[in-house]
Backbone as XML, in Angstrom:
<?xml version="1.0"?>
<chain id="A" units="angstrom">
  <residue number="1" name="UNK">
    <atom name="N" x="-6.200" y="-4.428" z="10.434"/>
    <atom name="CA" x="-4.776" y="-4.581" z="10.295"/>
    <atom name="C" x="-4.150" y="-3.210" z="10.022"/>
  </residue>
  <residue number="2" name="UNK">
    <atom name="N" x="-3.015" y="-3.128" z="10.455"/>
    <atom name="CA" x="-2.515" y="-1.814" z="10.238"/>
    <atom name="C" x="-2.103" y="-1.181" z="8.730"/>
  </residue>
  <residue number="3" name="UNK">
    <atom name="N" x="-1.704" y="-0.279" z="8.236"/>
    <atom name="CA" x="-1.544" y="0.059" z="7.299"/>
    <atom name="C" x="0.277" y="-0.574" z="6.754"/>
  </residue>
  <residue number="4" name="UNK">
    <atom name="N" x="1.140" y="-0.006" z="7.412"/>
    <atom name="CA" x="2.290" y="-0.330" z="7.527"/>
    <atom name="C" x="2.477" y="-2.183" z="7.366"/>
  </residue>
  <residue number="5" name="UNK">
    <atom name="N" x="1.912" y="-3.310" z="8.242"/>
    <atom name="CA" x="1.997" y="-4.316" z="8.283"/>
    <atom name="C" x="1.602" y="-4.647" z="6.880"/>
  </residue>
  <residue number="6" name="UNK">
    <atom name="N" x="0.012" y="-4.244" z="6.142"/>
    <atom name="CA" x="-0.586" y="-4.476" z="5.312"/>
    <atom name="C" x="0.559" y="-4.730" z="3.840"/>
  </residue>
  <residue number="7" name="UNK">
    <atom name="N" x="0.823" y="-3.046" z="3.787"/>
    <atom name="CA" x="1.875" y="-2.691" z="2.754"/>
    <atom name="C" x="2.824" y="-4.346" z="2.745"/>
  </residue>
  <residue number="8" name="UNK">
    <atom name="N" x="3.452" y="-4.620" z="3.905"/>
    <atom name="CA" x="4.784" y="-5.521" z="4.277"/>
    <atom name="C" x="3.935" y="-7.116" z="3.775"/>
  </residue>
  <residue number="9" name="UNK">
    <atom name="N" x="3.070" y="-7.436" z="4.087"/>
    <atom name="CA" x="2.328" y="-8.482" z="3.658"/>
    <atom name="C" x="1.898" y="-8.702" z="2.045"/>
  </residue>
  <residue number="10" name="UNK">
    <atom name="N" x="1.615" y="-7.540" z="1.975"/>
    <atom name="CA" x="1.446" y="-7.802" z="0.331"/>
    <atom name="C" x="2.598" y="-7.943" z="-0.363"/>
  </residue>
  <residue number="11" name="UNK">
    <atom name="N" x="3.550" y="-6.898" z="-0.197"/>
    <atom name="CA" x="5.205" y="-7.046" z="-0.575"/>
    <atom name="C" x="4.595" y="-5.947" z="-1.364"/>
  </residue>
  <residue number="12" name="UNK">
    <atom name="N" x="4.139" y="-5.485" z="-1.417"/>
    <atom name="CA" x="4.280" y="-3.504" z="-1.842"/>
    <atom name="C" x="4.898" y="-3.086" z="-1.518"/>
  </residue>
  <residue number="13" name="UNK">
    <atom name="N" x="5.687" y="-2.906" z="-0.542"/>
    <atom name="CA" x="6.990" y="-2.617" z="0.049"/>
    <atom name="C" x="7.278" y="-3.262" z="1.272"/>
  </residue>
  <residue number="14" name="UNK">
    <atom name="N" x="8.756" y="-3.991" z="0.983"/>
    <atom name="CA" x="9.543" y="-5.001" z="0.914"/>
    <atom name="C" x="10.150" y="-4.946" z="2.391"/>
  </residue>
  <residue number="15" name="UNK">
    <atom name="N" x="10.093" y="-3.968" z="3.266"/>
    <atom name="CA" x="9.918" y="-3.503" z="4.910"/>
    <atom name="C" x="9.591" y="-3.001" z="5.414"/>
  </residue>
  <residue number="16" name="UNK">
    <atom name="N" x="9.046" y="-3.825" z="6.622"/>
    <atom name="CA" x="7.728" y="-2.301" z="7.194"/>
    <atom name="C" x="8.114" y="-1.045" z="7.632"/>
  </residue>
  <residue number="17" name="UNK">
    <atom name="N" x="9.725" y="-1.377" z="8.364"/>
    <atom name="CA" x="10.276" y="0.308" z="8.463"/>
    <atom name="C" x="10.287" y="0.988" z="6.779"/>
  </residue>
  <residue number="18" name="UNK">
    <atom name="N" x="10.135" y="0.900" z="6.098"/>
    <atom name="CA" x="10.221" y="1.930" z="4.760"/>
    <atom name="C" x="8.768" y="1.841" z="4.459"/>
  </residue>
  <residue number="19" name="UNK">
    <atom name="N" x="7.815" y="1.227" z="4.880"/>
    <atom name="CA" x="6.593" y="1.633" z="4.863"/>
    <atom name="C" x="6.201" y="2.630" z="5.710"/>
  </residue>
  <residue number="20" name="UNK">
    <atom name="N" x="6.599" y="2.088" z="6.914"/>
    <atom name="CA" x="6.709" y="3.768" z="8.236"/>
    <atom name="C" x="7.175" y="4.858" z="7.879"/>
  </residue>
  <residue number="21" name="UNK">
    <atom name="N" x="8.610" y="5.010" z="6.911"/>
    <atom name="CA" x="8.501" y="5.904" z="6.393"/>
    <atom name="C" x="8.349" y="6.277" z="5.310"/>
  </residue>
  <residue number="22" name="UNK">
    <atom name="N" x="7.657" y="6.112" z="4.290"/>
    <atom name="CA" x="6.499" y="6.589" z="3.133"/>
    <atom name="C" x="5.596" y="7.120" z="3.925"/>
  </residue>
  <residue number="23" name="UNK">
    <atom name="N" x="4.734" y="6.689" z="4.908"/>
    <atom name="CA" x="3.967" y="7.007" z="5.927"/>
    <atom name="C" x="4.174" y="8.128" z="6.363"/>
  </residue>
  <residue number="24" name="UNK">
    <atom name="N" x="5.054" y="8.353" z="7.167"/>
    <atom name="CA" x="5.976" y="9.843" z="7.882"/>
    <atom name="C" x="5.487" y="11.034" z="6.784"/>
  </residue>
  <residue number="25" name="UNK">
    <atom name="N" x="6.334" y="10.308" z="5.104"/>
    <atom name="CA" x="6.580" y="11.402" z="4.598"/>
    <atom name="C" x="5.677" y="12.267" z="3.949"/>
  </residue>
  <residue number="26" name="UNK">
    <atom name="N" x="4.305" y="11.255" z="3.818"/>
    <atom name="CA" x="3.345" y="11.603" z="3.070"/>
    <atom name="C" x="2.582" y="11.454" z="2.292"/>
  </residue>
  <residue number="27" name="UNK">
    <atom name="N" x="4.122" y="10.229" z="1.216"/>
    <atom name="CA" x="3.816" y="9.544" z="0.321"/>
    <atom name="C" x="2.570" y="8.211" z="-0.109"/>
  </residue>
  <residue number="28" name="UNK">
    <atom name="N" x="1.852" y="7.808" z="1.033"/>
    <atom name="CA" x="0.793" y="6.953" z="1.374"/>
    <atom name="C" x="-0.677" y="7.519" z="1.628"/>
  </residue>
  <residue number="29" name="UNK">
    <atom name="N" x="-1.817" y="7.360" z="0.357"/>
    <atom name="CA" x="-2.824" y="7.950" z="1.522"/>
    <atom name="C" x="-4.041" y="6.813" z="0.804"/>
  </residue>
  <residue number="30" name="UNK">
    <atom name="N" x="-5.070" y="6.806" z="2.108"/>
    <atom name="CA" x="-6.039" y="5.542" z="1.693"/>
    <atom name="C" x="-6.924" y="6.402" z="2.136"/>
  </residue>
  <residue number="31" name="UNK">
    <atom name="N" x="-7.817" y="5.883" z="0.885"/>
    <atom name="CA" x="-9.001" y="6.842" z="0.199"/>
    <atom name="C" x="-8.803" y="8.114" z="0.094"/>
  </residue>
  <residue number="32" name="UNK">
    <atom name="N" x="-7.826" y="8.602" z="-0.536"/>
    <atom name="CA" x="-7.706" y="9.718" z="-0.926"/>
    <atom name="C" x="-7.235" y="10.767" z="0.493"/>
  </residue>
  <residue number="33" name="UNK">
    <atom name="N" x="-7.210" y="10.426" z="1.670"/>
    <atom name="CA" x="-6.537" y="10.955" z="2.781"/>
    <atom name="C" x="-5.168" y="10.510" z="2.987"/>
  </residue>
  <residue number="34" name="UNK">
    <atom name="N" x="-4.313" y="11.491" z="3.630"/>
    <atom name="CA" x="-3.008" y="11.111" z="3.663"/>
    <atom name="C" x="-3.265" y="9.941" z="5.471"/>
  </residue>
  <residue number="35" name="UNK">
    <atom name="N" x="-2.200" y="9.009" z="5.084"/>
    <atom name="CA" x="-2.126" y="7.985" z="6.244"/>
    <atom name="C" x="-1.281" y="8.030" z="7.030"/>
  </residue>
  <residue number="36" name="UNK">
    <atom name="N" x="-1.152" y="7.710" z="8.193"/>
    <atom name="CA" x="-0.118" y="7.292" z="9.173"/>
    <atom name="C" x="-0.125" y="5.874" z="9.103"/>
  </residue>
  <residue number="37" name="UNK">
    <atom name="N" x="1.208" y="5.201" z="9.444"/>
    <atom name="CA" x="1.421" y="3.715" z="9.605"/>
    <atom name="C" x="0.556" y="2.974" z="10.293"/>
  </residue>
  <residue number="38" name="UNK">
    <atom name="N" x="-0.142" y="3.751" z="11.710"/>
    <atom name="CA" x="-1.210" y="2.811" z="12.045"/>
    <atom name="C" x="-2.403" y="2.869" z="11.845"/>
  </residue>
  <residue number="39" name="UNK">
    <atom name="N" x="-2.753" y="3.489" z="10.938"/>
    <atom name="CA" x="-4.124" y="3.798" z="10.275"/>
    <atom name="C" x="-4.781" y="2.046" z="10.161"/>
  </residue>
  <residue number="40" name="UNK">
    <atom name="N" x="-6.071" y="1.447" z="10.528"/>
    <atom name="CA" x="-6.649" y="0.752" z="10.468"/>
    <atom name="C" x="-6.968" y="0.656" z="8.516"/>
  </residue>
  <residue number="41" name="UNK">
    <atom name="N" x="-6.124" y="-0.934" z="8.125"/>
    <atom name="CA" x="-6.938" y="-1.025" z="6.456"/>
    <atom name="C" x="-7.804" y="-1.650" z="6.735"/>
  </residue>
  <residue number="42" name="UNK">
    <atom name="N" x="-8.718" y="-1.667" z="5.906"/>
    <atom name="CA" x="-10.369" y="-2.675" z="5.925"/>
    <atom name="C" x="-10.798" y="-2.986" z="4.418"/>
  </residue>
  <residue number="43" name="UNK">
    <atom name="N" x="-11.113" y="-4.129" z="3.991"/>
    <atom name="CA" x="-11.207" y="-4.501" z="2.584"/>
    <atom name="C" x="-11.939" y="-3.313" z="1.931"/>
  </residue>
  <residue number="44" name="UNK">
    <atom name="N" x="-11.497" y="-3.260" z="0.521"/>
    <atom name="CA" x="-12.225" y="-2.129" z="0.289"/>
    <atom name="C" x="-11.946" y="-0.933" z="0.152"/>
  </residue>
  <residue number="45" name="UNK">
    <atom name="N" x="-11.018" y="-0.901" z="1.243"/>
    <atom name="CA" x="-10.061" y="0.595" z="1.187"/>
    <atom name="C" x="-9.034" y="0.671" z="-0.147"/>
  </residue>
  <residue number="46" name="UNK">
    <atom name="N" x="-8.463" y="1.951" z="-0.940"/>
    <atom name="CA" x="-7.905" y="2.330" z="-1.399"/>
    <atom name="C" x="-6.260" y="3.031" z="-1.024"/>
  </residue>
  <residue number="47" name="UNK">
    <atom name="N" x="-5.367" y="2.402" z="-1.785"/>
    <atom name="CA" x="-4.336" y="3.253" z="-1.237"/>
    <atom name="C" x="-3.735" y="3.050" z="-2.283"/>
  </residue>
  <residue number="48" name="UNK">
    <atom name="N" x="-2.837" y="4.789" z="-2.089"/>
    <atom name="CA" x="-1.996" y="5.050" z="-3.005"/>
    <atom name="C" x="-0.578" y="5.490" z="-2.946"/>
  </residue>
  <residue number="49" name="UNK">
    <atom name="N" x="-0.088" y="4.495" z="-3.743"/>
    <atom name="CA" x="1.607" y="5.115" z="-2.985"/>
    <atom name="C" x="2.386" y="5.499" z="-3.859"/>
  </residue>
  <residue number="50" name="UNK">
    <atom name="N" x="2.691" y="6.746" z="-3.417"/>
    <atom name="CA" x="3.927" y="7.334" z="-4.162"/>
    <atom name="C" x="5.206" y="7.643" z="-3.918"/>
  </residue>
  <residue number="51" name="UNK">
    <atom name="N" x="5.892" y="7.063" z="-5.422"/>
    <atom name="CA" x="7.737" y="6.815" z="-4.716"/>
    <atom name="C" x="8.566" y="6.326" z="-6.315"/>
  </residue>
  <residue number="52" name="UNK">
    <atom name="N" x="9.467" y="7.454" z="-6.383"/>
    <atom name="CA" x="10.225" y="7.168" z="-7.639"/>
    <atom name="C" x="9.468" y="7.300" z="-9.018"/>
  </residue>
  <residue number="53" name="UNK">
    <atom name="N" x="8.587" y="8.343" z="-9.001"/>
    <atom name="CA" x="8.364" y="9.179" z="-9.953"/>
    <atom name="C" x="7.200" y="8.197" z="-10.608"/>
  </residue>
  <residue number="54" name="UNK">
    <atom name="N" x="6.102" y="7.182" z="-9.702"/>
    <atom name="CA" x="5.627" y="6.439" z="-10.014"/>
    <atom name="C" x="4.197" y="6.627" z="-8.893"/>
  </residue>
  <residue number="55" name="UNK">
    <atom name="N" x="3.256" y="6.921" z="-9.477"/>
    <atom name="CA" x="1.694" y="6.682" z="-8.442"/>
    <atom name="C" x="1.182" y="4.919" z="-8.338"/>
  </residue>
  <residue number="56" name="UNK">
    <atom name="N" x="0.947" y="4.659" z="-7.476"/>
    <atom name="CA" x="0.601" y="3.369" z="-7.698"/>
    <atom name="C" x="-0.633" y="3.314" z="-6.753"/>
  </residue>
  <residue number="57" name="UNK">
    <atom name="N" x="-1.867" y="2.556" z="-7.618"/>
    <atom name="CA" x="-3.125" y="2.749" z="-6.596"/>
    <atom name="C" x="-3.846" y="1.201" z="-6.691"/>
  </residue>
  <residue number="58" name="UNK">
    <atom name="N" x="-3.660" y="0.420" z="-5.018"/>
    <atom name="CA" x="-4.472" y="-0.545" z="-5.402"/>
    <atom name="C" x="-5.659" y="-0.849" z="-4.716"/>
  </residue>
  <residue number="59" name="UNK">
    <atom name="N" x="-6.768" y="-1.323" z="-4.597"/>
    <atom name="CA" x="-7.627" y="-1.569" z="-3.804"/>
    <atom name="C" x="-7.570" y="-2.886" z="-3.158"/>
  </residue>
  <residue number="60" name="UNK">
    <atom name="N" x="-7.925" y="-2.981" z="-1.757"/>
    <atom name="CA" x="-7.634" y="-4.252" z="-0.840"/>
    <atom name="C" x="-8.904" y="-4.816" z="-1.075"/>
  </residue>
  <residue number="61" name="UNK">
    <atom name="N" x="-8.295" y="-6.217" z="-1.375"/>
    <atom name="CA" x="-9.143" y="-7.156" z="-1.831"/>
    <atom name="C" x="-9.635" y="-8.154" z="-0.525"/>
  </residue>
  <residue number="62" name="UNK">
    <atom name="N" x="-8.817" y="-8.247" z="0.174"/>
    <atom name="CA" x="-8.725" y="-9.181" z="1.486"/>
    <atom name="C" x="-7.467" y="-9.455" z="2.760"/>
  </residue>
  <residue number="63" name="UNK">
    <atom name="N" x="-7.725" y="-9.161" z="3.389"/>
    <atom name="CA" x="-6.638" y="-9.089" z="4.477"/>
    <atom name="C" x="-6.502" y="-10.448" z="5.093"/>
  </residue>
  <residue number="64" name="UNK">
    <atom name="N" x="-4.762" y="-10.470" z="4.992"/>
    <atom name="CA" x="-4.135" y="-11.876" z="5.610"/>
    <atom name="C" x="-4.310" y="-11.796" z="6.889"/>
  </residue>
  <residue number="65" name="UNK">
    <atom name="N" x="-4.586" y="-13.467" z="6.837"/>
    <atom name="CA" x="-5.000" y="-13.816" z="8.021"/>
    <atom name="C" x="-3.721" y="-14.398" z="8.877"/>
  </residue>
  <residue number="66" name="UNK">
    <atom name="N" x="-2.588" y="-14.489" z="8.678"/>
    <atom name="CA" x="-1.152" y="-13.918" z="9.378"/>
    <atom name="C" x="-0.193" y="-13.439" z="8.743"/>
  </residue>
  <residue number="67" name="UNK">
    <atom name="N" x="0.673" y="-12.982" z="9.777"/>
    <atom name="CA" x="1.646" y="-11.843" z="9.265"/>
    <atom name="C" x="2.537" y="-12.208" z="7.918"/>
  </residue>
  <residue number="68" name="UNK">
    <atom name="N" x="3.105" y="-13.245" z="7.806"/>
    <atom name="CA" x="3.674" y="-13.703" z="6.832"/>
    <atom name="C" x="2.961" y="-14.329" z="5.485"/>
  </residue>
  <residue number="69" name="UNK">
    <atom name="N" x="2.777" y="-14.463" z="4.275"/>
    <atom name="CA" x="1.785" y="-14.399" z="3.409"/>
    <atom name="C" x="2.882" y="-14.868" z="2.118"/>
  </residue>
  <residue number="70" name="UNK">
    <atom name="N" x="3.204" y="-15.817" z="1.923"/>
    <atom name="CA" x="3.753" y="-16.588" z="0.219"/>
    <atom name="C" x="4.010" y="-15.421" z="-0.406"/>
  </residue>
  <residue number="71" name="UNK">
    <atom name="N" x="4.983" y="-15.520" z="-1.077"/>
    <atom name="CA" x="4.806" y="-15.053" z="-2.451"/>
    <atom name="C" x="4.409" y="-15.324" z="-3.102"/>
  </residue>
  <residue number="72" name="UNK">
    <atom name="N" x="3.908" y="-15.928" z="-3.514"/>
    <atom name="CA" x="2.327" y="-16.176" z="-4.503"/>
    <atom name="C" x="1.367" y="-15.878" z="-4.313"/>
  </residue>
  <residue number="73" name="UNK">
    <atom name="N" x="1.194" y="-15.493" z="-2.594"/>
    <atom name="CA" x="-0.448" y="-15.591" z="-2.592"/>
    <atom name="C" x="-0.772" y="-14.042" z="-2.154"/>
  </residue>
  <residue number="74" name="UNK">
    <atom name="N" x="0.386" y="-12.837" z="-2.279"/>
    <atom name="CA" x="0.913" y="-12.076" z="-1.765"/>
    <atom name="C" x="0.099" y="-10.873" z="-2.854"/>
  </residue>
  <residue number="75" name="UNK">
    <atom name="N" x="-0.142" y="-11.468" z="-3.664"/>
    <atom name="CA" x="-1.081" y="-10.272" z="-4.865"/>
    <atom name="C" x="-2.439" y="-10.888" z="-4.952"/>
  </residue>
  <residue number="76" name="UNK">
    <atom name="N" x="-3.128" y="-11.553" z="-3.681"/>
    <atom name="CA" x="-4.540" y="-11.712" z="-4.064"/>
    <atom name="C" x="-5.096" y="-11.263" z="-3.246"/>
  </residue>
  <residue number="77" name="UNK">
    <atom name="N" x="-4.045" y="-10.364" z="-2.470"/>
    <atom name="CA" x="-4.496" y="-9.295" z="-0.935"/>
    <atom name="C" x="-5.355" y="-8.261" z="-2.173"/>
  </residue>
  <residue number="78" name="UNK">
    <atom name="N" x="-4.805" y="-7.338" z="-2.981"/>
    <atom name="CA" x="-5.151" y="-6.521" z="-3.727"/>
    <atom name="C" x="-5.148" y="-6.594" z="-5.194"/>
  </residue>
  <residue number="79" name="UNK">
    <atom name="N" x="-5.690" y="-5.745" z="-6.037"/>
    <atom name="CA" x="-6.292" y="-5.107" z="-7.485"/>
    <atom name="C" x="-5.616" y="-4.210" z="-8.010"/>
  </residue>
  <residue number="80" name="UNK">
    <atom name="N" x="-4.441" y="-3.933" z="-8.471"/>
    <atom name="CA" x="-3.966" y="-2.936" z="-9.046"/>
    <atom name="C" x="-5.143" y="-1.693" z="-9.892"/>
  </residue>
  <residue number="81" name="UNK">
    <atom name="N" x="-5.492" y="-0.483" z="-9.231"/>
    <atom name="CA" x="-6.424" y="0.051" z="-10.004"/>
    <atom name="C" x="-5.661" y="1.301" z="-10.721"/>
  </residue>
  <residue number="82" name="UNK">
    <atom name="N" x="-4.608" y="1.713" z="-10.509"/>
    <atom name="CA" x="-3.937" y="2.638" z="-11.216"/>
    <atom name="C" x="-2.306" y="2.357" z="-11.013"/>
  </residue>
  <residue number="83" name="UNK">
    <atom name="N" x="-1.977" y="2.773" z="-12.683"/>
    <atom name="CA" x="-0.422" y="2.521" z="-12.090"/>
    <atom name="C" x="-0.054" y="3.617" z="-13.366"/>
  </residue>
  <residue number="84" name="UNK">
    <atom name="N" x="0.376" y="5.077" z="-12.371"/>
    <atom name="CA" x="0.803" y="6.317" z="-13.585"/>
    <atom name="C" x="2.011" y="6.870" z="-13.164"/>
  </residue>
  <residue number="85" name="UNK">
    <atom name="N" x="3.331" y="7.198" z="-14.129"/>
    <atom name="CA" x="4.578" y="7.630" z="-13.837"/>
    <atom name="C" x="4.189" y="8.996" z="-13.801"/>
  </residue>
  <residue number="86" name="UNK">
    <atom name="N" x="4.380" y="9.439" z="-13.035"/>
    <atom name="CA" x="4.246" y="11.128" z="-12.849"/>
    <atom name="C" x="5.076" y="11.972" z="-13.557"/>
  </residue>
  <residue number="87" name="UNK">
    <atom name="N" x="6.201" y="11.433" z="-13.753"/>
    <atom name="CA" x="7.225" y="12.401" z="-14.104"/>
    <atom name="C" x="6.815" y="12.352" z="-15.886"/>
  </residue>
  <residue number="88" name="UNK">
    <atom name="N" x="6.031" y="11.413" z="-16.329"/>
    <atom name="CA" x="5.454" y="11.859" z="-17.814"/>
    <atom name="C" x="4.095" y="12.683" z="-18.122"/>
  </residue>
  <residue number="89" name="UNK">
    <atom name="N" x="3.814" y="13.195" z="-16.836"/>
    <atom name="CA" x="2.232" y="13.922" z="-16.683"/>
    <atom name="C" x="2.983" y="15.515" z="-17.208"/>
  </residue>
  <residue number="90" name="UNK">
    <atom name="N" x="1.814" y="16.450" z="-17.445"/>
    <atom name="CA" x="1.902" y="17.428" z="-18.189"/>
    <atom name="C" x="1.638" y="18.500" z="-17.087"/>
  </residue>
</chain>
């Protein structure tokens, strides 16, 4: 599944054009590489997104099996493994 769709499915961010561009800008990278929107996710993978003075890192737990995904069932795609405000780092 793509990276961009992924983001939009989980509701990590709330449209896939503003996932395209986090993507563009830089702000997205899985496993520690920076991503493009169509970067292939695969369970397992890591990504981290940064935006509004906030790192956020979760690991994919399981990829939906269609495009549209509950809100409820929308955080059992991923694991929150880090969540650090940058703008309080030293």
């Amino acid at each position: 599944m793509r990276l961009d769709l992924f983001l939009r499915a989980s509701r990590l961010v709330l449209r896939r054009t503003v996932a395209q561009e986090l993507c563009e800008a830089g702000a997205v990278s899985v496993n520690g590489a920076a991503a493009r929107a169509s970067r292939a996710v695969r369970e397992g993978d890591e990504i981290a997104i940064k935006r509004r003075g906030r790192l956020l890192t979760v690991r994919v737990l399981t990829l939906p099996q269609a495009k549209q995904v509950s809100r409820g069932d929308a955080p059992s795609l991923y694991e929150v493994v880090g969540d650090i405000n940058v703008n309080d780092e030293v």
